[in-house]
C-alpha positions in Angstrom: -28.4 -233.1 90.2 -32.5 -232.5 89.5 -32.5 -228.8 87.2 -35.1 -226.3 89.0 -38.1 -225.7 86.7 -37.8 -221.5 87.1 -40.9 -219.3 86.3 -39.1 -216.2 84.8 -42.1 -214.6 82.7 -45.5 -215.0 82.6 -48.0 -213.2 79.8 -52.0 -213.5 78.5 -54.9 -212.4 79.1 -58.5 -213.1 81.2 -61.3 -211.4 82.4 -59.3 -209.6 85.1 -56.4 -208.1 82.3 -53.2 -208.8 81.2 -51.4 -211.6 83.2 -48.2 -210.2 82.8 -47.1 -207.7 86.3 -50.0 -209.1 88.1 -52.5 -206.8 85.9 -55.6 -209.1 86.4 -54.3 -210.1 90.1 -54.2 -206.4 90.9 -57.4 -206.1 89.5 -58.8 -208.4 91.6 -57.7 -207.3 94.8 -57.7 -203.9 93.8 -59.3 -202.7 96.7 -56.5 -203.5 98.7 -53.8 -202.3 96.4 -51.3 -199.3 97.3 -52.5 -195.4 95.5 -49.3 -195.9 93.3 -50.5 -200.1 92.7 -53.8 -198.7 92.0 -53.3 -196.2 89.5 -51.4 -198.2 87.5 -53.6 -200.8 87.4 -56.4 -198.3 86.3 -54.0 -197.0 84.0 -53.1 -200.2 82.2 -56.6 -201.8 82.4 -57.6 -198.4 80.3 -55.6 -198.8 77.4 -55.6 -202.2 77.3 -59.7 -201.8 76.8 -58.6 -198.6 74.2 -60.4 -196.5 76.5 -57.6 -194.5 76.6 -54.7 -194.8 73.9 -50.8 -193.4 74.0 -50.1 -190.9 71.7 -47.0 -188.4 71.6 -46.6 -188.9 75.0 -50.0 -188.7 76.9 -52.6 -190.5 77.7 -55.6 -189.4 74.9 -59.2 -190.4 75.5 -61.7 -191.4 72.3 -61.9 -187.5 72.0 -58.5 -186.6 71.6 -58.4 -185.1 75.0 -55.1 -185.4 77.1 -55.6 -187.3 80.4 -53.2 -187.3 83.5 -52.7 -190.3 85.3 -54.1 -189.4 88.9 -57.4 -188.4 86.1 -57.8 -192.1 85.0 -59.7 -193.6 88.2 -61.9 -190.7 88.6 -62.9 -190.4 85.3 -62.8 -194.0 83.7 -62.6 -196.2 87.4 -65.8 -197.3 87.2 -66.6 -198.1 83.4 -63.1 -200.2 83.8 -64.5 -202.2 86.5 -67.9 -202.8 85.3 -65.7 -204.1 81.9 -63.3 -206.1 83.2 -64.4 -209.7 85.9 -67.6 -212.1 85.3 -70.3 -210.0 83.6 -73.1 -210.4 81.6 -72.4 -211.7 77.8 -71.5 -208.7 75.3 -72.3 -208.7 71.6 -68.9 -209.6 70.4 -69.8 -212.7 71.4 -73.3 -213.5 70.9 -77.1 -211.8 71.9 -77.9 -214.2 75.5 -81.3 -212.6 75.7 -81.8 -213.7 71.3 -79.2 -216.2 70.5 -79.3 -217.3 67.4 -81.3 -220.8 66.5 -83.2 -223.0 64.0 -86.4 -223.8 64.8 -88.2 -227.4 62.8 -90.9 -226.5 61.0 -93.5 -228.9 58.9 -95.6 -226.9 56.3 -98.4 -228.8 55.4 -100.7 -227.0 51.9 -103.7 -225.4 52.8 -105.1 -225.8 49.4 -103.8 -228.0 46.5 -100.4 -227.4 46.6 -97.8 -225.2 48.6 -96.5 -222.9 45.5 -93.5 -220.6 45.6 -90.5 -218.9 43.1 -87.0 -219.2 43.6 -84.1 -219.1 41.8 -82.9 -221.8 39.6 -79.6 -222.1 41.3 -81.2 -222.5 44.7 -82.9 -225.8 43.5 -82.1 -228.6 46.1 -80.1 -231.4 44.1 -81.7 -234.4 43.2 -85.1 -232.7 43.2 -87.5 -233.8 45.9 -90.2 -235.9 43.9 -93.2 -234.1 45.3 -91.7 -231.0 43.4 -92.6 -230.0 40.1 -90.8 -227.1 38.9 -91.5 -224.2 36.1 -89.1 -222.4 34.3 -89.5 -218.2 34.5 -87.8 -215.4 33.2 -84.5 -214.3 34.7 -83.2 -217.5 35.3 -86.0 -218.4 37.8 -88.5 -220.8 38.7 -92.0 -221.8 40.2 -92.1 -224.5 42.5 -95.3 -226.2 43.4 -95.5 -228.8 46.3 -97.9 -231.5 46.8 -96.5 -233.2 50.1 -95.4 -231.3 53.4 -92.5 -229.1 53.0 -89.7 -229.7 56.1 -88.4 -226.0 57.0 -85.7 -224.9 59.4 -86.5 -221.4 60.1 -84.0 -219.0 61.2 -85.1 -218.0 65.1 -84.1 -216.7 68.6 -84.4 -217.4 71.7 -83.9 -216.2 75.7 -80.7 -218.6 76.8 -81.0 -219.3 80.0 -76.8 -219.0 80.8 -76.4 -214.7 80.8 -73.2 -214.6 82.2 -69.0 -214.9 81.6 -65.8 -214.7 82.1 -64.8 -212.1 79.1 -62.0 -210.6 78.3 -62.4 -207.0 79.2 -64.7 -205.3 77.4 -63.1 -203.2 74.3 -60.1 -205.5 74.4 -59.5 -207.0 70.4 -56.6 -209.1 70.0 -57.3 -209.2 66.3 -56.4 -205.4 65.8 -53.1 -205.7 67.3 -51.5 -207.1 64.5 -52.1 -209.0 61.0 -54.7 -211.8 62.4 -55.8 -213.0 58.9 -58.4 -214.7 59.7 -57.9 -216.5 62.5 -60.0 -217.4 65.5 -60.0 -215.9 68.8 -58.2 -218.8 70.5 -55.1 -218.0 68.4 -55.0 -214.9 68.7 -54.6 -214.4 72.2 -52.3 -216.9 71.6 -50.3 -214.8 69.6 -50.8 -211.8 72.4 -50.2 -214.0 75.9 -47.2 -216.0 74.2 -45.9 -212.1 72.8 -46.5 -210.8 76.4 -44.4 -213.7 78.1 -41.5 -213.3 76.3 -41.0 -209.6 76.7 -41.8 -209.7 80.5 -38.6 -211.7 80.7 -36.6 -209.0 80.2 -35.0 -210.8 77.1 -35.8 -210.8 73.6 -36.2 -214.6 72.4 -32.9 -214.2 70.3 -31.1 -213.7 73.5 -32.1 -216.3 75.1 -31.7 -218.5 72.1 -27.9 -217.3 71.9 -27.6 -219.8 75.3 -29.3 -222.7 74.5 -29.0 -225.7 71.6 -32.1 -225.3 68.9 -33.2 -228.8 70.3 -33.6 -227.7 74.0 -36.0 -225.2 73.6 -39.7 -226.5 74.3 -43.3 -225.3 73.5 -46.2 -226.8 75.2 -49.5 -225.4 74.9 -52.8 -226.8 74.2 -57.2 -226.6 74.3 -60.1 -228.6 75.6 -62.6 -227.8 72.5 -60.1 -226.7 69.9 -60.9 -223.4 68.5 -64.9 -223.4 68.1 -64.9 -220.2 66.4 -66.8 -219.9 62.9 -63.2 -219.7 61.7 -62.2 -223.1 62.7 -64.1 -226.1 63.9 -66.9 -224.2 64.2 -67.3 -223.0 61.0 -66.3 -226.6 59.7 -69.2 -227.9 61.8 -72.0 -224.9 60.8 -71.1 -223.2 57.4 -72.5 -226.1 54.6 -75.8 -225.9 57.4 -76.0 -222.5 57.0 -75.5 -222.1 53.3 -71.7 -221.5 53.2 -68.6 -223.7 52.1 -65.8 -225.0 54.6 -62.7 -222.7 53.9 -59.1 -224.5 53.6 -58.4 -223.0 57.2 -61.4 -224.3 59.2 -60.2 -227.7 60.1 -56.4 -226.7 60.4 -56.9 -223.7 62.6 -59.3 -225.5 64.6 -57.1 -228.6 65.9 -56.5 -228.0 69.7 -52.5 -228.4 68.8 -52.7 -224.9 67.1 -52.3 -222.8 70.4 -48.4 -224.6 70.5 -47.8 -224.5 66.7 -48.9 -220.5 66.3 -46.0 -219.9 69.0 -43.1 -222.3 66.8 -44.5 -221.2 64.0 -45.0 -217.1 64.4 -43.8 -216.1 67.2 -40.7 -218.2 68.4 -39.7 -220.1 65.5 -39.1 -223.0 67.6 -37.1 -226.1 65.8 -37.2 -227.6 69.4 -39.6 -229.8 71.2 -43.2 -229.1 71.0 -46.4 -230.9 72.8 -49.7 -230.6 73.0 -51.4 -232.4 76.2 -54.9 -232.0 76.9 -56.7 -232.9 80.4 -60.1 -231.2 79.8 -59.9 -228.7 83.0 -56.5 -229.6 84.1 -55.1 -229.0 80.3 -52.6 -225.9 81.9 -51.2 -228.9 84.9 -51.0 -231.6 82.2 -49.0 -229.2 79.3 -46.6 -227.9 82.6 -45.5 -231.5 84.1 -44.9 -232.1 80.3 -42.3 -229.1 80.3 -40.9 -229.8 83.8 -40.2 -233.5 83.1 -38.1 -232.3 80.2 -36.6 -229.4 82.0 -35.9 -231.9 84.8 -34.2 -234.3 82.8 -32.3 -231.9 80.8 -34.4 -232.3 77.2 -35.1 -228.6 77.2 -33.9 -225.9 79.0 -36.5 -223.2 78.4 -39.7 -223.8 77.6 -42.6 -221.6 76.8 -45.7 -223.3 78.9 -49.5 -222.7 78.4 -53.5 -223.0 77.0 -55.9 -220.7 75.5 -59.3 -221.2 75.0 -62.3 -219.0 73.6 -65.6 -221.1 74.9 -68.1 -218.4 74.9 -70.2 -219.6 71.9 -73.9 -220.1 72.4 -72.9 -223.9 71.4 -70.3 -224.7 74.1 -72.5 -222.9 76.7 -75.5 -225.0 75.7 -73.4 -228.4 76.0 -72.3 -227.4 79.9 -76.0 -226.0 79.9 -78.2 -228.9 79.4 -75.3 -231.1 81.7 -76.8 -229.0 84.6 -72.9 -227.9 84.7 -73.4 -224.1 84.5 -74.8 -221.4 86.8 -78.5 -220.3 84.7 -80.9 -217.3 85.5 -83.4 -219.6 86.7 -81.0 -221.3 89.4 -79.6 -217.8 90.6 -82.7 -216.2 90.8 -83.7 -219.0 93.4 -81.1 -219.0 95.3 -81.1 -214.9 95.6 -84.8 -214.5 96.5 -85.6 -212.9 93.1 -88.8 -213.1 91.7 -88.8 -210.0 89.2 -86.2 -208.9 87.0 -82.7 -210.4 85.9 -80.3 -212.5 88.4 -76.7 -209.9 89.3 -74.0 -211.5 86.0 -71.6 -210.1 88.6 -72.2 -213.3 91.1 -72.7 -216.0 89.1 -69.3 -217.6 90.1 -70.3 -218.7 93.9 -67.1 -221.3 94.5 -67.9 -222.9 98.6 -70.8 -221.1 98.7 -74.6 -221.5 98.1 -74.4 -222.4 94.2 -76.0 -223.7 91.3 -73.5 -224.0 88.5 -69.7 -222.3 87.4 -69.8 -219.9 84.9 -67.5 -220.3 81.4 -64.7 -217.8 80.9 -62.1 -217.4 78.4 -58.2 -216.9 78.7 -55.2 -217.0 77.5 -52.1 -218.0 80.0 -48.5 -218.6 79.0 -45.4 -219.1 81.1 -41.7 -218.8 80.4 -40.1 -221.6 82.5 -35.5 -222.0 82.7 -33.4 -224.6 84.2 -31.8 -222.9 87.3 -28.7 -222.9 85.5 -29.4 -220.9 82.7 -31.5 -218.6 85.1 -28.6 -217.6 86.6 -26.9 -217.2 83.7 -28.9 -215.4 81.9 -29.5 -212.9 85.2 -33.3 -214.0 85.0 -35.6 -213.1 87.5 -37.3 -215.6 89.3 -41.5 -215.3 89.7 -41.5 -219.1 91.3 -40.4 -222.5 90.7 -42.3 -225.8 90.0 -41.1 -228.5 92.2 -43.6 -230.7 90.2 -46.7 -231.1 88.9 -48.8 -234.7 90.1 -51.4 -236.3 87.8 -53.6 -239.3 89.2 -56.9 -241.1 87.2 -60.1 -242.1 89.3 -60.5 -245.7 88.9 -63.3 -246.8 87.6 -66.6 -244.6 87.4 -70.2 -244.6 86.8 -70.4 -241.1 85.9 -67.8 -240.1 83.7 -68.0 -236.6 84.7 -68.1 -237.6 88.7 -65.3 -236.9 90.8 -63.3 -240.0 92.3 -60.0 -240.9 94.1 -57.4 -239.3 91.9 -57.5 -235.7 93.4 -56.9 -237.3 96.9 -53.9 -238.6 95.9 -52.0 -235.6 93.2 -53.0 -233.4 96.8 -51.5 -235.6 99.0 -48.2 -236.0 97.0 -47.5 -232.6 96.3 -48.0 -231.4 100.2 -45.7 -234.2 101.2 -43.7 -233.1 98.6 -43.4 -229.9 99.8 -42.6 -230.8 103.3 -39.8 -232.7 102.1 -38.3 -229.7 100.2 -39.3 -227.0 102.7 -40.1 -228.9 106.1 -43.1 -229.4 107.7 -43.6 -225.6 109.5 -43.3 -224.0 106.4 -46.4 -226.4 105.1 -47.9 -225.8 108.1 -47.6 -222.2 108.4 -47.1 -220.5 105.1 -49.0 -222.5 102.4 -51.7 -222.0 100.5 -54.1 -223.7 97.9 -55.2 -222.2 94.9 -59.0 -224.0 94.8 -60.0 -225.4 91.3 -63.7 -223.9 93.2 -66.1 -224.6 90.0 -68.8 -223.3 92.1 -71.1 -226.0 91.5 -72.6 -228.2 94.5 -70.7 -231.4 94.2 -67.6 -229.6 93.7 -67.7 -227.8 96.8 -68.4 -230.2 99.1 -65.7 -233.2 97.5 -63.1 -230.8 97.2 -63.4 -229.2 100.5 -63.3 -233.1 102.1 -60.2 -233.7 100.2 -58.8 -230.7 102.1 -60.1 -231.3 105.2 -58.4 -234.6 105.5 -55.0 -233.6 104.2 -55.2 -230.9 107.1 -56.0 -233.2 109.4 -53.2 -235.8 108.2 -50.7 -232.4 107.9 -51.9 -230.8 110.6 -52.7 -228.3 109.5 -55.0 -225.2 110.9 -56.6 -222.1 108.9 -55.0 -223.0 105.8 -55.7 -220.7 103.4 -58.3 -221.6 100.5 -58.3 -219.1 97.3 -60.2 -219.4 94.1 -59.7 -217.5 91.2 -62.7 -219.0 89.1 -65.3 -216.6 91.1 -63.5 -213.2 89.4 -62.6 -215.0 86.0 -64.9 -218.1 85.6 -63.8 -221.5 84.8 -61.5 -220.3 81.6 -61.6 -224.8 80.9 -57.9 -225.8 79.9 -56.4 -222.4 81.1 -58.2 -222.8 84.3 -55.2 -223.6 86.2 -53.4 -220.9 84.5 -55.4 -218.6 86.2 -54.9 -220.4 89.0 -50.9 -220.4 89.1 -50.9 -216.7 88.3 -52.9 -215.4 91.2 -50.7 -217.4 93.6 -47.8 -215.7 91.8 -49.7 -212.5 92.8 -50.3 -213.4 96.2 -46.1 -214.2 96.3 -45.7 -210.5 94.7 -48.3 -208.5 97.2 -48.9 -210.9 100.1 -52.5 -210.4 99.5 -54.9 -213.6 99.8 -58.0 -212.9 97.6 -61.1 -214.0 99.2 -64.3 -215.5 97.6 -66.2 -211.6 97.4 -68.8 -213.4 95.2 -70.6 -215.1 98.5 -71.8 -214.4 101.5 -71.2 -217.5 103.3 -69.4 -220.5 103.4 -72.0 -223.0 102.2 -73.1 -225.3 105.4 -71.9 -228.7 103.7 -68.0 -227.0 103.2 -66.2 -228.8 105.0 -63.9 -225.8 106.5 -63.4 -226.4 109.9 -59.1 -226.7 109.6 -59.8 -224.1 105.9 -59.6 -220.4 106.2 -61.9 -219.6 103.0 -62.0 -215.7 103.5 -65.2 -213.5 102.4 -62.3 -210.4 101.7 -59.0 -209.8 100.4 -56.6 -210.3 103.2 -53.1 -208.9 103.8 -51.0 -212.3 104.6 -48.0 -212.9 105.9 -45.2 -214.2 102.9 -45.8 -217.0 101.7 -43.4 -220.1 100.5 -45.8 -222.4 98.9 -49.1 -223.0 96.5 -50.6 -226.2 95.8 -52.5 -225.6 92.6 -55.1 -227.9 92.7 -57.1 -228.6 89.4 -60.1 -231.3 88.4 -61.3 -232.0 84.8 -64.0 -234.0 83.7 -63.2 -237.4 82.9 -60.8 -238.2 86.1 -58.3 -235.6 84.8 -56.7 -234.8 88.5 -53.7 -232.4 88.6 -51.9 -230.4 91.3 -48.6 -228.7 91.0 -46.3 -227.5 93.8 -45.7 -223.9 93.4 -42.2 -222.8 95.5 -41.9 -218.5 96.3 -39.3 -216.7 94.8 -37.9 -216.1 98.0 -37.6 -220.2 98.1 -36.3 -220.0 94.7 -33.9 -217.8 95.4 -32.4 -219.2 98.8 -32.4 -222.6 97.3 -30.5 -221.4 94.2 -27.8 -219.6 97.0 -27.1 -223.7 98.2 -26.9 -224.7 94.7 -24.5 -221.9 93.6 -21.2 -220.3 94.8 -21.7 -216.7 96.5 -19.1 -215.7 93.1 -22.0 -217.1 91.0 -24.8 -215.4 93.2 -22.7 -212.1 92.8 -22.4 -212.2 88.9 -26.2 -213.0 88.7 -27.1 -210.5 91.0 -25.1 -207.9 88.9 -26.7 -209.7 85.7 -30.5 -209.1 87.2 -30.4 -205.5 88.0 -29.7 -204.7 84.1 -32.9 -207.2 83.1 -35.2 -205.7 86.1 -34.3 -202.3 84.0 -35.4 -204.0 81.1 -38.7 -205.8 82.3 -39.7 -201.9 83.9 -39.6 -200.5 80.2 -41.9 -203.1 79.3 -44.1 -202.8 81.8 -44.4 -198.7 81.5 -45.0 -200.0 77.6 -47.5 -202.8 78.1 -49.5 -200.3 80.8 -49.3 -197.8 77.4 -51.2 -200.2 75.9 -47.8 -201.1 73.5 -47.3 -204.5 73.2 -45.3 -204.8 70.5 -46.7 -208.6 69.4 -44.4 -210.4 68.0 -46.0 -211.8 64.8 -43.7 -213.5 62.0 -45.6 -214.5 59.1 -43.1 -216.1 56.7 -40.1 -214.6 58.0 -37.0 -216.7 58.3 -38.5 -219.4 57.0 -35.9 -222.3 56.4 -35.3 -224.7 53.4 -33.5 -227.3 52.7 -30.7 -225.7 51.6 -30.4 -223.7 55.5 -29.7 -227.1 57.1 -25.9 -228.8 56.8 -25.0 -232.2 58.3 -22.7 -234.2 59.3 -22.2 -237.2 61.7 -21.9 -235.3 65.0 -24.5 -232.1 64.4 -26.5 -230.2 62.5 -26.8 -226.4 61.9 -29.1 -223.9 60.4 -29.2 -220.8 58.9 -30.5 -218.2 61.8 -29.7 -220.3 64.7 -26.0 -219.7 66.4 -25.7 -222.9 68.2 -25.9 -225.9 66.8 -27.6 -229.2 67.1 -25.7 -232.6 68.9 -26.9 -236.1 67.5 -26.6 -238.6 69.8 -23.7 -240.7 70.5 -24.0 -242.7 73.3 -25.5 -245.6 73.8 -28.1 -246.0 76.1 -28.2 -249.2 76.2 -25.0 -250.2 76.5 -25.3 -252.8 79.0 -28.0 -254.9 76.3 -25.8 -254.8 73.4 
């Protein structure tokens, strides 16, 4: 009997909010949202940006002015929206109108010599031989120059890319606890792995209380590693710029760090861990990971996700001068402007007229049971993953074309749902969460691929969302953006449209696609196909089942005694999930952050031929003792 891979919390951050309660989905389709939806949203968005913190009770704003809830829209609605979605780059990050740069420069003496003083310690070593150098008081020298002098002069200038994805403005991970340090990848690690765990409705040392130390898995990963000047990139820059590489640049900068911060500070995981990385599909490739084990009965819970922190002025450059990204000059064209700055708002144009996606950053993380200990537990489901498919393109001329491998992960994981749920529920209640870069190519090949499963389905007016327009393409937790929107849409049975254009593009090809311009209310829903494609032929798309699948298929699996207990057993942790929630809208997230506590040594650990224990963990661990390959020995 195949374990069902159960979504039971969900926690991060991206430029829409927190992902835990649909935050950022709500702040998508906010326009759409019940009064009571909508004022909490405004609420949480507020404190979450310290606009407003919780003090004593009450809502306080930067003054130290009490503010009542119905107050917060009115007085703060639109400062929270114009922070919060695709907007143009804020200082945190870097100047887009002076970024930073080096320009070459070749100084060649106007008379004799080129003659300067310096210090005595800032002498390049060896000495250049066209220098000749003459000691001065205070430990300095005079340096006279007979050949041209190679400078790199500290300069700025206008960068073309304007716009992001960014968190929401006011938003610092690093205060929220004891960051030391450490770069902006990991420490929304730290928050979205934090904010999983405690939407469950479980604190971790429950859940451990159920399961062997050994079937507990942690999969998490990054495209670029963490490009900060705190890891790679200050590894890469600081010797450049006159500094030395610190002992944490290299360590904190490996893309594994995003799974080894949860083990090692926020879980203490002695379990499985993995780090898979498939450029833009890096969410897909760390969740089939997860689900495999789940499947197979490896792990039994397993903590699932990516972060990623790519808005440096080096990162955007790379994408930049690839033609990948959406630039002022491109947008400007395409809107008709010929005076003043393109909208930062629009820049994320996925099946429409386009010129390029637009980089975000996020942090997504997922906290996935076997149905068994779901039920159990009392856990409540936000989905299931019936699986996730991974295909390759063959060979390629362009490594960074698309090719044949997203044809086939699609077409597997429809038929895959038709099998599970039959073919009118494919037909009728599906839906695809786009990858929708918003670049040219991309809307036209993946809009075929769609066309022609429709067609081979039969399906009509399938519905087409794409979270990258709001958020930006977030790189390996893309499709973590992705799978928690269509969680949203199961929550409010709102679709999101594709706001960010006006019309489809004429080369979409969307004659069986319903690619809405609004939010939509829809009808509920039993099905995503989370569709995701990285550079380099890295083609993923999960199957994403309701919880009201979940649930109906977990009544066939168990006895209506079972359902009964569990049923009993969720109503206690839905109580527990609302006090977090009224905390985490407080802006109270009580990270969980723990820096050398617990650690073990060898004197914690006791073996013996059939287990081992440890000090901390209840259960123990089983050592195999079967052979598995019984039938060859």
């Amino acid at each position: 009997m195949t374990a069902l891979p159960i979504i039971v919390g969900m926690g991060g951050v991206n430029a829409a909010g927190r992902t835990s309660f649909h935050q950022g989905f709500r702040r998508i389709v906010i326009d759409k949202l019940t009064a009571e939806a909508r004022q909490e949203t405004f609420v949480g968005l507020a404190t979450l940006m310290n606009i407003l913190t919780f003090q004593a009770g009450q809502l306080v704003d930067v003054e130290g002015n009490c503010v009542a809830l119905s107050e917060v829209e009115a007085r703060f609605g639109q400062q929270i929206l114009d922070g919060t979605l695709i907007r143009k780059i804020e200082s945190n990050h870097f100047d887009p109108d002076a970024t930073h740069c080096h320009t070459n420069m070749v100084a060649t003496p106007s008379t004799e010599n080129i003659t300067f003083e310096i210090k005595e310690k800032e002498l390049p070593k060896p000495l250049p031989r066209s220098w000749t150098v003459t000691p001065l008081a205070d430990k300095r020298v005079k340096v006279e120059i007979t050949d041209n002098l190679d400078i790199k002069h500290s300069s700025y200038r206008d960068n073309p890319i304007k716009a992001a994805g960014q968190l929401p403005t006011g938003f610092e991970p690093s205060t929220l606890y004891n960051s030391r340090y450490q770069p902006r990848g990991l420490q929304t690690t730290i928050f979205g792995a934090a904010d999983a765990i405690h939407s469950t409705g479980f604190s971790w040392d429950e859940i451990l209380e159920k399961v062997s130390p050994d079937h507990v898995g942690t999969y998490s990963s990054s495209a670029f590693g963490q490009m900060q000047s705190e890891g790679l990139g200050g590894m890469l820059q600081n010797r450049l710029h006159g500094d030395r590489v610190t002992t944490k640049n290299l360590a904190l900068g490996l893309n594994t760090m995003s799974a080894d911060f949860i083990n090692g500070y926020v879980t203490g995981s002695v379990g499985t861990t993995s780090t898979s990385t498939g450029a833009c599909a890096s969410f897909l490739y760390n969740l089939r990971n997860a689900i495999q084990d789940i499947k197979s009965g490896r792990v039994r819970v397993a903590i699932v996700g990516s972060s990623e922190s790519p808005i440096t002025p080096e990162i955007i450059e790379g994408f930049g001068n690839m033609s990948a990204l959406a630039n002022e000059e491109g947008l400007k064209k395409l809107d008709g402007i010929t005076d003043g700055q393109a909208d930062h708002r629009n820049t994320s144009r996925p099946f429409g007229e386009n010129c390029g996606f637009t980089i975000g950053e996020a942090a997504h993380f997922l906290v996935i049971m076997d149905d068994e200990l779901a039920i159990e537990l009392g856990a409540k489901p936000l989905g299931s993953v019936a699986d996730v498919f991974i295909n390759a393109d063959g060979i390629k001329k362009s490594i960074t074309a698309p090719g044949p491998g997203n044809y086939i992960t699609m077409a597997k994981s429809v038929a895959l749902a038709k099998s599970i749920l039959g073919e009118e529920s494919v037909q009728k209640r599906s839906f695809i969460l786009a990858h929708g870069s918003s670049t040219p190519q991309n809307r036209i090949t993946e809009s075929l691929i769609y066309h022609r499963l429709a067609e081979t389905f039969d399906i009509h007016n399938w519905p087409v969302a794409a979270p990258k327009a709001y958020v930006g393409h977030t790189i390996a937790p893309a499709s973590g953006d992705q799978i928690t929107m269509a969680l949203g849409v199961f929550a409010h049975n709102i679709m999101p449209g594709i706001t960010t254009i006006k019309s489809i593009a004429d080369d979409v090809h969307n004659e069986r696609l319903n690619i809405a311009l609004d939010h939509w209310q829809c009808e509920a829903m039993d099905v995503a196909f989370i569709n995701s494609k990285g550079f380099g032929g890295n083609n993923a798309t999960a199957t994403l089942l309701s919880p009201d699948v979940t649930l109906s298929m977990l009544k066939k699996r168990y006895s209506i005694a079972e359902m009964t207990r569990y049923q009993e057993k969720l109503s206690a942790v839905e109580e527990k999930q609302g006090i977090y929630q009224e905390k985490a809208n407080n802006g109270q997230f009580e990270l969980i952050y723990k820096f050398g506590v617990g650690v073990l040594g060898d004197d914690d650990i006791e073996i013996n031929t059939e287990n081992i224990s440890m000090t901390g963990f209840t259960n123990n661990i089983a050592l195999p003792s079967k052979n598995p390959f019984a039938d060859m020995v």
